[in-house]
C-alpha positions in Angstrom: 53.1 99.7 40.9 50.9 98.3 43.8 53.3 95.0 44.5 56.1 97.3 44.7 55.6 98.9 47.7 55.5 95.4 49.8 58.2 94.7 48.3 60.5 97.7 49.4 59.3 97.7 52.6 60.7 93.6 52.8 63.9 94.9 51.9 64.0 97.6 53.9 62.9 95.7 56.9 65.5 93.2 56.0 68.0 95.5 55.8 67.3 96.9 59.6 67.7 93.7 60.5 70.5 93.0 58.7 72.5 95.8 60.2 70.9 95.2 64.1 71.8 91.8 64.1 75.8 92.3 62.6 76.2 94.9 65.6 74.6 92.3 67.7 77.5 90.2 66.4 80.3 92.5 66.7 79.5 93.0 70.4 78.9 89.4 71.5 82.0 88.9 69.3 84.0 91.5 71.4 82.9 90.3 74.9 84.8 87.5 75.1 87.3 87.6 78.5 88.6 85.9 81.8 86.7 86.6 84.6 88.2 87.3 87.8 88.6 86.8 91.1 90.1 90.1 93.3 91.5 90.4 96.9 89.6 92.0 99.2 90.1 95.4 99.4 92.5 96.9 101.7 93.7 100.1 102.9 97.6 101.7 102.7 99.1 100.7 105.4 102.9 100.6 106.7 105.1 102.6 109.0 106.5 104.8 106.3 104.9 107.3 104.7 105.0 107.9 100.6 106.1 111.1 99.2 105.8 111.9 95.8 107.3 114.9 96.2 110.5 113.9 97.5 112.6 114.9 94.4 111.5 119.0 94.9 111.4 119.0 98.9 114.2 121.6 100.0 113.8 123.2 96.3 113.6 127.2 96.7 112.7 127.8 93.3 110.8 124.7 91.7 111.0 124.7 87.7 107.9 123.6 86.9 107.1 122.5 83.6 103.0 122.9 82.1 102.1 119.8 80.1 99.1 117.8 78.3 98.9 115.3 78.0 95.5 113.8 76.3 95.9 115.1 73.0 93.8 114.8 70.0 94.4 116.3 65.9 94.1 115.8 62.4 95.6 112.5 61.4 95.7 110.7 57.7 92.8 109.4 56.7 88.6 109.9 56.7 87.7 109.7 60.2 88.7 112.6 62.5 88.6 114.2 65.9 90.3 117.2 65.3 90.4 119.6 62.0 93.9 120.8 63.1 97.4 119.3 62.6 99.6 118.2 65.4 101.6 121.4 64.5 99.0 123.4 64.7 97.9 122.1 68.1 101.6 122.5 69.3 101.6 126.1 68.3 98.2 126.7 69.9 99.5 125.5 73.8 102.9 127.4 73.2 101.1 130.0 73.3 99.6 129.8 76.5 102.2 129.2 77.7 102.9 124.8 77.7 106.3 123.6 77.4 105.0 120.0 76.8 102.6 118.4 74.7 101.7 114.7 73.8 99.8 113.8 70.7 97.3 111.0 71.9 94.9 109.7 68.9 92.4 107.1 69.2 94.1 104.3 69.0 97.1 106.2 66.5 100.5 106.5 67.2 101.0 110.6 66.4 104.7 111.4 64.9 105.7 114.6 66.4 105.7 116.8 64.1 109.1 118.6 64.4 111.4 116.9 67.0 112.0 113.1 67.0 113.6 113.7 70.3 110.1 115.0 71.7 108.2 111.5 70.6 106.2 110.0 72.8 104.6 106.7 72.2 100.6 107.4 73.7 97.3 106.8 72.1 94.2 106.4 73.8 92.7 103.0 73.7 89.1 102.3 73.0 86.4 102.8 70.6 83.7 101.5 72.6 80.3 102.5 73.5 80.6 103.4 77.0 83.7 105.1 76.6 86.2 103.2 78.8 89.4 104.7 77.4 93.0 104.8 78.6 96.1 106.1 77.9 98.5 103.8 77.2 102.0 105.0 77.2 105.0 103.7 75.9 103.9 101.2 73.5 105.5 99.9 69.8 102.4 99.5 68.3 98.2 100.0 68.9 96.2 97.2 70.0 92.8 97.4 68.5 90.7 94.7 70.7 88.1 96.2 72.3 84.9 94.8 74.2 82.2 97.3 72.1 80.0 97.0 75.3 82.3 96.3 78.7 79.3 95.6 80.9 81.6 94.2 83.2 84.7 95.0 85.7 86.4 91.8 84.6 85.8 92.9 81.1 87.4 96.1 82.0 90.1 94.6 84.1 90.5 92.5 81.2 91.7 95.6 78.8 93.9 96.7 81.5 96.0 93.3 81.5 96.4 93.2 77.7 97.8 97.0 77.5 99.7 96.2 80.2 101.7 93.9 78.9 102.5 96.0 75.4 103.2 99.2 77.1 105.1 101.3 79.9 102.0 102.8 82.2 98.6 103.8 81.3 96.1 106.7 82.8 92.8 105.6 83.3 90.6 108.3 81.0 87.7 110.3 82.3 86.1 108.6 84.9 83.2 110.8 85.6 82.3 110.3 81.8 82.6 106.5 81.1 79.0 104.8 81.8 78.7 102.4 84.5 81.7 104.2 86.6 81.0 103.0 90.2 82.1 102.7 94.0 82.7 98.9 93.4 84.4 99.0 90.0 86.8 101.9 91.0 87.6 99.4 94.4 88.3 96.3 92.0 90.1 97.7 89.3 93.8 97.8 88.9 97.0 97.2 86.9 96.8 101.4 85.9 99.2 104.3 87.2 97.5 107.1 86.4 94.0 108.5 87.2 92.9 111.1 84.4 91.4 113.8 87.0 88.4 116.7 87.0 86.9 115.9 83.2 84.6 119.4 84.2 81.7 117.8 85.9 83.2 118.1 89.2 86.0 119.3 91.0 85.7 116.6 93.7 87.6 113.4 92.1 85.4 111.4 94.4 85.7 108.2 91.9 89.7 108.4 92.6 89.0 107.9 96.6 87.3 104.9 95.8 90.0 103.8 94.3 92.7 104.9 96.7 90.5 103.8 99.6 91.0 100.3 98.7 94.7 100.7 98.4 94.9 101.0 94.4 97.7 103.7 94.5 97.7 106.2 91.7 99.0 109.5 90.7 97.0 112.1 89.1 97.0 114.1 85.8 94.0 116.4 84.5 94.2 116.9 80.9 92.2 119.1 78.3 91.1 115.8 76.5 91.6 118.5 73.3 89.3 118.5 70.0 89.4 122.2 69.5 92.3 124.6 69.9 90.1 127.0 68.3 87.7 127.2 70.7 89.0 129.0 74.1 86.7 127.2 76.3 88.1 123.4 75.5 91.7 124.4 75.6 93.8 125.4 78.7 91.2 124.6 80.9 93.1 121.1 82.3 97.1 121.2 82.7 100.0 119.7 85.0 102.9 120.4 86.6 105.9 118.7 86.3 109.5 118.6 87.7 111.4 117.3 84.8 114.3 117.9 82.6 112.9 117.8 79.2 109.8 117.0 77.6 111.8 113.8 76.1 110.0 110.4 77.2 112.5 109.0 79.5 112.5 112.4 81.2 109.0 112.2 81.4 108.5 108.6 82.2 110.5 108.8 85.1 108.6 112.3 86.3 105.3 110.3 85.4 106.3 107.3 87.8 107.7 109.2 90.3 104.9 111.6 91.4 107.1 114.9 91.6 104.1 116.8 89.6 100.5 118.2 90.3 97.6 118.9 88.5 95.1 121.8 87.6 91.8 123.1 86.8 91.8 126.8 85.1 89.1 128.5 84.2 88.4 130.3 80.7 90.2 133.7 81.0 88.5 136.5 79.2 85.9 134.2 78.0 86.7 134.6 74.5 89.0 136.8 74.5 92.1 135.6 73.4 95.0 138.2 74.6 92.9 138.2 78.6 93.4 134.4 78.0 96.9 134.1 77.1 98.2 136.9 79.5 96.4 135.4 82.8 97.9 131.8 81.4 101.1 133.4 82.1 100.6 134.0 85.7 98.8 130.8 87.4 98.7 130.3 91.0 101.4 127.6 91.5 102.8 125.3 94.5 106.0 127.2 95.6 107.0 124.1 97.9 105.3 121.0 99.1 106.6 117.8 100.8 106.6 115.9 103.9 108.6 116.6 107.3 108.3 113.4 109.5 104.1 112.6 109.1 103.4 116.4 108.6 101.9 116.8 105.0 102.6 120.5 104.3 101.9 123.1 100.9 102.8 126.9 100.4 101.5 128.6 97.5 102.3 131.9 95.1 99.0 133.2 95.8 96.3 133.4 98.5 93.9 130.2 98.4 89.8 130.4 100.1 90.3 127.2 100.9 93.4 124.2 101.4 91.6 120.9 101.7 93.3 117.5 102.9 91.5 114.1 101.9 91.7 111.3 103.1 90.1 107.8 103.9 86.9 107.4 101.9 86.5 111.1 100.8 86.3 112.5 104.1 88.1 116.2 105.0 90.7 115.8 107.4 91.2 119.3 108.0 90.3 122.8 106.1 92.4 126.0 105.9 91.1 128.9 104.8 92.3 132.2 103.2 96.2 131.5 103.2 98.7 130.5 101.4 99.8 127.7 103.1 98.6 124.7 105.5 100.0 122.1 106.5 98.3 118.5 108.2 99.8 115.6 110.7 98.8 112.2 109.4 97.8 110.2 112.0 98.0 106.5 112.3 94.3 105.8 111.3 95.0 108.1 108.1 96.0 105.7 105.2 96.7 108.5 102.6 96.2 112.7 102.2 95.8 113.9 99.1 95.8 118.3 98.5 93.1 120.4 96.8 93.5 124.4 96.8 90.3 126.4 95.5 91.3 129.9 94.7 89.3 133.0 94.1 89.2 133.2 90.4 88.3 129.4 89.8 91.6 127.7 89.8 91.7 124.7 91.6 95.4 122.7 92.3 95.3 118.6 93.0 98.2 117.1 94.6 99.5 113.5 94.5 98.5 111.6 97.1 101.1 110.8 100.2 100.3 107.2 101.5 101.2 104.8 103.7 103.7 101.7 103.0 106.6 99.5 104.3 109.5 101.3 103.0 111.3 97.2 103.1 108.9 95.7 101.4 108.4 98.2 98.2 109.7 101.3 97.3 106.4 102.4 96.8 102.5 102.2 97.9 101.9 100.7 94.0 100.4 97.4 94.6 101.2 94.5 92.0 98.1 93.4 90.1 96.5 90.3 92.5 93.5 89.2 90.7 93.6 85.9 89.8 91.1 84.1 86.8 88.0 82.4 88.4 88.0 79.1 85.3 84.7 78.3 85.8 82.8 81.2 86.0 85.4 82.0 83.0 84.1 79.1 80.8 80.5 80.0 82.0 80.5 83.3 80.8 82.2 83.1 77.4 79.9 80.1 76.9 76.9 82.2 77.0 78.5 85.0 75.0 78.9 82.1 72.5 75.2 80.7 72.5 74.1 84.5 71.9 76.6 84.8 69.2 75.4 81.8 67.3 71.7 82.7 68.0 72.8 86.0 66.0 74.2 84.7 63.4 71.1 81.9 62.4 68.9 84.7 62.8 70.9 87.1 60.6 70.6 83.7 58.2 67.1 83.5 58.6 66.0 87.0 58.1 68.5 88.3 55.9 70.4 85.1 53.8 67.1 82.8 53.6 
């Protein structure tokens, strides 16, 4: 009985090692990608002036339609997210009140559970550590390469080029909660359409003016990002806005890429209480019209804001109204884009779309074509070291383990 004890503890040791050095594996095995170089950032410019909401300008009575978008239930299998069905999850947002709701799974196509005319193809891509996750839209099929550890923009970039090519438009998930976010990653990155807004840390979007600073145009959705309908603080808390004709995919496709929607942040009605909840879902603040009249951003709302906020530039205010229910703001020829935040007195807060500046002959659009080109040698640099560390793994995993 005394040798035994040495001897567990070798084959427990070698067992910890074992297991460190195949995750080792997987993630040097998963870095592999191009690395890039990117244009220098640069800021909307253009005689025109981009409006999103072009399609509802001159509307008296806008028909918006509440949606979510980022999804998550029960699905086949072990491994789960969610303990409720994607009918079950339906039936909880009609309640409050949604008339549209996507089923995105990790990396999961979701049937719909009742109308095949409702299907949207969406998952949300990525499993790994740092949670870099999108929403890609519009796909036949899941892609399941993912870097486990995307230390790098180009890495990230990287993901964005591959779902890119397999789908129709992806949302950039969650910012404020993906590790390693940053001023110069949100400047670099593109080939997205959508920026996932407000994930509850901060009602500020800050990372998405990085982004449209440096002239990577993108509208914006805020979604519940839902695990549990049952819990009345995690659902109804994000929603959107959209002028559409169905909650079909081509119907919303086109809304999605056309910018004729707005996003919100509500707060918990009731706290708990379920009938407060659903009864003051019924009766949001809204946008009663919005648009643009020559470079004069303007927004009228169903009820009084404390404050009407217009962005611009780096995150800077451009101007402040207070205690209305409508403002309006002349762009001037310095501003590259004004985005729209209302704050209202029981915690709601509404985001625009952003209007920017663009050559109207050029583009139909302030959307910028991917530009990045691959850099070969710092390419074959960089995947050569990923390789040296991936062979030093797998002789020590011999070593320690196998000899």
């Amino acid at each position: 009985m005394r040798n035994s004890r040495p001897k567990i503890w070798v084959v427990v040791k070698k067992c910890v090692a074992a297991v460190l050095l195949i995750a080792l594996l997987a993630i040097f095995a998963t870095s592999f990608s191009p690395v890039y170089d990117y244009d220098e950032p640069a800021p909307f410019s253009g005689k025109d002036i981009f409006n999103p909401y072009a399609a509802v300008q001159g509307i008296d009575s806008i028909d918006w339609k509440r949606a979510n978008f980022h999804t998550h239930t029960r699905v086949e299998g072990l491994l789960n997210e969610c303990e409720y069905w994607p009918q079950d999850v339906d039936k909880a947002y009609r309640k409050l009140d949604y008339d549209i709701v996507t089923f995105s799974n990790h990396n999961e196509l979701t049937t719909h559970p009742y109308n095949v005319e409702l299907q949207v193809n969406v998952y949300e891509h990525g499993i790994n550590l740092f949670k870099y996750h999108k929403l890609v839209f519009g796909c036949q099929e899941t892609n399941a390469f993912d870097n486990i550890v995307p230390l790098f923009d180009f890495q990230k970039q990287y993901q964005l080029d591959m779902l890119g090519e397999e789908s129709d438009f992806i949302q950039m998930n969650h910012p404020l909660r993906t590790i390693g976010t940053s001023e110069q990653e949100m400047s670099t990155l593109e080939g997205y359409e959508i920026m996932e807004l407000d994930s509850g840390k901060s009602t500020e979007n800050e990372y998405w003016d990085w982004a449209l600073s440096s002239g990577h145009y993108s509208f914006g959705l805020a979604n519940d990002d839902l695990h549990y309908p049952d819990r009345s603080n995690k659902i109804a808390i994000r929603c959107n806005f959209l002028y559409c004709e169905s909650g079909k995919y081509e119907d919303l496709k086109k809304t999605l890429l056309g910018g004729a929607y707005y996003s919100m942040r509500v707060p918990d009605y009731g706290d708990g209480d379920w009938a407060v909840k659903t009864a003051k879902n019924q009766n949001l603040p809204r946008i009663e019209s919005i648009g643009l009249d020559s470079a004069t951003v303007h927004i009228a709302l169903s009820h009084k804001a404390d404050s009407i906020k217009f962005t611009g530039q780096h995150h800077a205010t451009l101007a402040l109204a207070q205690d209305t229910t409508a403002a309006q703001y002349a762009m001037q020829a310095g501003d590259p884009y004004v985005r729209i935040t209302a704050y209202f007195p029981g915690g709601e807060v509404i985001y625009s779309n952003p209007f920017a500046r663009y050559d109207a002959s050029r583009s139909p659009s302030p959307f910028r074509a991917p530009s990045h080109v691959i850099n070969m040698p710092l390419t074959v640099l960089f995947n050569l070291v990923v390789l040296i560390f991936g062979l030093w793994a797998i002789f020590m995993f011999y070593k320690l383990v196998i000899k």
